[in-house]
C-alpha positions as CSV (number, residue, x, y, z in Angstrom):
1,X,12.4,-16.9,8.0
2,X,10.4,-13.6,8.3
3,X,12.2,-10.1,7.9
4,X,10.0,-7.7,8.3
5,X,9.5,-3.8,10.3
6,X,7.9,-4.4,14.0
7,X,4.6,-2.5,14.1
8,X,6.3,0.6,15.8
9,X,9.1,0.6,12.6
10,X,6.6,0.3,10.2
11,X,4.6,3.2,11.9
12,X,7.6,5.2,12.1
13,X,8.4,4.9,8.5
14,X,4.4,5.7,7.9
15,X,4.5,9.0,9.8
16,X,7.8,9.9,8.8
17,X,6.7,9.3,4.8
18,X,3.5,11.7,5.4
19,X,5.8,14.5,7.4
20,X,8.1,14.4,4.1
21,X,5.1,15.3,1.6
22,X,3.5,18.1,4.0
23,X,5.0,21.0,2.5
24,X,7.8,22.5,4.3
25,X,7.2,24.6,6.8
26,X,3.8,22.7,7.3
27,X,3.1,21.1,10.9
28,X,0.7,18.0,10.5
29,X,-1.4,17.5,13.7
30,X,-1.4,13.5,14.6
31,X,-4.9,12.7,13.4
32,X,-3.9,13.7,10.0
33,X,-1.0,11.7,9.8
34,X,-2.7,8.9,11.5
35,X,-5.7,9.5,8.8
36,X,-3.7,9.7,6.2
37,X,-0.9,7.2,6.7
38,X,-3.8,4.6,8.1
39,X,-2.1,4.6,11.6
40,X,-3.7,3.9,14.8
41,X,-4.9,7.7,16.0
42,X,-4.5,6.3,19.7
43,X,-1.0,4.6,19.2
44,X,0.6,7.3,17.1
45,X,1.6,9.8,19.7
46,X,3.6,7.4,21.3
47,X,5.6,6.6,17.8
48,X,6.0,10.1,17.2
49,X,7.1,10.6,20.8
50,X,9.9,7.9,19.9
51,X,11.3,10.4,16.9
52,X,10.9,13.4,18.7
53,X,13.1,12.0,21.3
54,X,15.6,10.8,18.0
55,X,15.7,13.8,17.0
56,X,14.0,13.4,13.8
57,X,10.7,15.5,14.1
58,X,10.0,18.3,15.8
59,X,6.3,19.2,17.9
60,X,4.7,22.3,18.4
61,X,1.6,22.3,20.9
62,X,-1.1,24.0,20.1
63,X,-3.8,25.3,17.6
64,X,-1.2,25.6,15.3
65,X,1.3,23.2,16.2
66,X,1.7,19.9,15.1
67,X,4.9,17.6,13.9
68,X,7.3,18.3,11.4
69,X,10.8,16.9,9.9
70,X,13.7,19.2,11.8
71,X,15.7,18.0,8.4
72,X,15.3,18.0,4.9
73,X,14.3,14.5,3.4
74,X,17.6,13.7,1.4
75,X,19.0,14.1,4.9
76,X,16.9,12.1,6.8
77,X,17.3,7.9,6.0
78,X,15.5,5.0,6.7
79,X,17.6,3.5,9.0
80,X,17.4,6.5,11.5
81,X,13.6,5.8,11.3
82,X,13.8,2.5,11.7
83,X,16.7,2.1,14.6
84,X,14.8,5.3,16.6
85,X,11.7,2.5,16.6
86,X,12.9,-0.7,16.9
87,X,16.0,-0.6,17.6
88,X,19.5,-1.8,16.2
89,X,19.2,-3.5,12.7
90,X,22.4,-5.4,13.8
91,X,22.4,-8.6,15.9
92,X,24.1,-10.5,17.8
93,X,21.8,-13.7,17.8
94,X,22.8,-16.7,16.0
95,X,20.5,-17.9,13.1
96,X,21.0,-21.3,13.9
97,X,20.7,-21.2,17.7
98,X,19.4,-18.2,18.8
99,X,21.9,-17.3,21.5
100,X,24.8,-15.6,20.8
101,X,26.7,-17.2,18.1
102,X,29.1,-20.1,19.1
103,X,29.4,-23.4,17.4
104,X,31.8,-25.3,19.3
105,X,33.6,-22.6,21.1
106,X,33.7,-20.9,17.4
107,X,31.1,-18.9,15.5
108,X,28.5,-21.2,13.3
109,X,29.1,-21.9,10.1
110,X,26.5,-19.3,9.0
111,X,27.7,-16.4,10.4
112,X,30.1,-15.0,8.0
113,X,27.4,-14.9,5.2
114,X,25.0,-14.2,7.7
115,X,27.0,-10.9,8.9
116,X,27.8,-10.3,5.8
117,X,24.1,-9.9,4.3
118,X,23.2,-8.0,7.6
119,X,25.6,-5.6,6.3
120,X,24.3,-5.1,2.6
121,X,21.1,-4.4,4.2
122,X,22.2,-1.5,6.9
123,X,24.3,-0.1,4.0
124,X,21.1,0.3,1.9
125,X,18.8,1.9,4.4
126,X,21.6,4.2,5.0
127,X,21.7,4.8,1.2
128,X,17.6,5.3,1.1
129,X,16.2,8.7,2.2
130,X,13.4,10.1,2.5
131,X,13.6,12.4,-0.4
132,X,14.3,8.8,-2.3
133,X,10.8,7.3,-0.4
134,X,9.0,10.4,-1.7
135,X,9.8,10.5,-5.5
136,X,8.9,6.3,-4.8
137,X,5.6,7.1,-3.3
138,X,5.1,9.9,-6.0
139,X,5.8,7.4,-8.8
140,X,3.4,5.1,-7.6
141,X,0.6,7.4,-7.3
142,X,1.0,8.7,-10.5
143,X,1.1,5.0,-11.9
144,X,-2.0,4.3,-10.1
145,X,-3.8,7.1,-11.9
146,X,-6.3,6.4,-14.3
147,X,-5.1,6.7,-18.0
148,X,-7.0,9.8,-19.5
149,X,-9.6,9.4,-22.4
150,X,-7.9,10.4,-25.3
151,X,-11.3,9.6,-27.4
152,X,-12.4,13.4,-27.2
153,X,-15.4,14.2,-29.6
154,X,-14.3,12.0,-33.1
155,X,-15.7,8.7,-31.2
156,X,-18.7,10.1,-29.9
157,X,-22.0,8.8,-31.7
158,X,-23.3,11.6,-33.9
């Protein structure tokens, strides 16, 4: 079994991360966040396209224009982003047969559990922000940092 973002949700998620560490107020132009999100520069417009028409970023043309979040982080989650490019989390399609599910004029014998587990995960990317993404991302980079030499002078050769 693979669960996994299609290539436009895990875009989406991309852009929206690097929109939620601009500084507010800021309006990143598409190279940048393709640059620094390591996004396609030639399919990014379309993505962002996809959440402008969500409802989740804003776009300004121009020399100074450029996207931004219309709301805070903490306000913003990651199923918005995700549903806005790929569409409902939630299916319909039976594990087992791939068709709607039906097992003998009933549901399958999965599909309880199956619904049930499709549930816990729309519950937490409605629990998981953006704010929640950033402190995440922060958290990693600061882990990633070299530690800093604490030798100083004493365990330099004289």
């Amino acid at each position: 079994m693979q669960l996994s973002l299609g290539k436009r949700g895990d875009y989406a998620v991309r852009a929206t991360l690097a929109l939620t560490k601009a500084d507010r107020g800021t309006r990143l132009k598409a190279r940048q966040i393709a640059g620094e999100m390591d996004i396609p520069e030639k399919y990014l417009p379309q993505v962002l396209a996809t959440l402008v028409r969500a409802g989740l970023i804003g776009s300004v043309a121009g020399p100074d224009g450029g996207y931004f979040l219309l709301r805070s982080p903490a306000e913003v989650t990651l199923r918005e982003v995700i549903e806005a490019a790929d569409g409902p989390i939630r299916s319909d399609t039976c594990v087992l047969r791939g068709s709607p599910c039906r097992w003998q004029g009933a549901i399958c014998v999965l599909h309880e559990h199956w619904v049930a587990a499709q549930e816990a995960l729309i519950e937490r990317l409605d629990q998981t922000t953006f704010a929640d993404l950033r402190r995440t991302d922060d958290s990693i980079a600061f882990a990633a940092q070299p530690a800093p030499n604490v030798r100083g002078d004493a365990g330099a050769a004289s």
